[in-house]
C-alpha positions as CSV (number, residue, x, y, z in Angstrom):
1,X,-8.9,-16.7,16.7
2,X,-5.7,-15.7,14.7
3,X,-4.2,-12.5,16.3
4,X,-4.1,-9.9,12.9
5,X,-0.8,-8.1,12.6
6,X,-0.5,-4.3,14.0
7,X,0.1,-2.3,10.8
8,X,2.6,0.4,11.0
9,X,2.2,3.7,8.6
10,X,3.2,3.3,4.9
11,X,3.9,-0.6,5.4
12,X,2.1,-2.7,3.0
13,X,0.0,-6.1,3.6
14,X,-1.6,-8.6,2.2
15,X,-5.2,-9.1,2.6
16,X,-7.6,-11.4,1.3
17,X,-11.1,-10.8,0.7
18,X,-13.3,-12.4,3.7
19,X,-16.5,-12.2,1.7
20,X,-15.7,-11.7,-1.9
21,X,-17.9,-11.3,-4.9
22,X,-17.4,-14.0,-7.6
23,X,-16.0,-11.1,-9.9
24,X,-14.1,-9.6,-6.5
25,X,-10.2,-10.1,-6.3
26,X,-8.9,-12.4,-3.8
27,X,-6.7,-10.4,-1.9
28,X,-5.7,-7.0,-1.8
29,X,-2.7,-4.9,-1.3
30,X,-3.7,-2.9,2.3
31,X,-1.7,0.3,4.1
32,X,-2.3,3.3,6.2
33,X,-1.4,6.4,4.8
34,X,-1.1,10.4,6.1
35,X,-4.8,11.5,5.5
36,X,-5.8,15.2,6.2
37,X,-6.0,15.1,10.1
38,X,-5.1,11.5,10.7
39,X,-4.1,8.2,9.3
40,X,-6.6,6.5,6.6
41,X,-6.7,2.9,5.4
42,X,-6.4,2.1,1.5
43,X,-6.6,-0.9,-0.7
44,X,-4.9,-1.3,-3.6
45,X,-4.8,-4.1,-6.4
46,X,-1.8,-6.1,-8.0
47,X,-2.0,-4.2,-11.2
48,X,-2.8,-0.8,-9.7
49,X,0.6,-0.9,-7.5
50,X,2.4,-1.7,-11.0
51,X,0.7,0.8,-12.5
52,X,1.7,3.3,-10.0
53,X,5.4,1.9,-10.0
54,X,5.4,1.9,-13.3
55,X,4.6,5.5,-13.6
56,X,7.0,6.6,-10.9
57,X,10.0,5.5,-13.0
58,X,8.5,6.6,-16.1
59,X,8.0,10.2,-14.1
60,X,11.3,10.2,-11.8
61,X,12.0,13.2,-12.2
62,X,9.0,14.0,-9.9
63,X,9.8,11.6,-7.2
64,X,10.6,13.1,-3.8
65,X,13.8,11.8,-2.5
66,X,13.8,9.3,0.4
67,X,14.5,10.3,4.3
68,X,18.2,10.1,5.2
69,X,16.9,7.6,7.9
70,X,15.9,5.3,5.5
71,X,19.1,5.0,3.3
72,X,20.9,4.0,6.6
73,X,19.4,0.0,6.2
């Protein structure tokens, strides 16, 4: 059996879709993210993480500015 990845907060896999309905997509976009009182798991599509990209440069002005950690790589 083919050991699955450990998934760290806020990174972003690929899935595919084990037991998909013939209108289902193939894979999907998969992540943890800060939920109330603990981590929750989300699935996203192709098109809805362009759409959300999309709208974050049309809307930069609201984005919140990255960690100082982060800018170091």
């Amino acid at each position: 059996m083919k050991k699955k990845p450990r998934v760290k907060l806020g990174r972003l896999f690929v899935v595919f879709n084990n037991r998909k309905h013939k209108a289902a997509n193939k894979s999907y976009i998969f992540t943890y993210l800060e939920g109330k009182n603990t981590p929750a798991p989300y699935m996203f599509t192709d098109s809805q993480l362009k759409e959300a990209r999309e709208r974050a440069i049309k809307n930069s002005e609201d984005c919140l500015p990255l960690s100082k950690w982060w800018r170091l790589w």
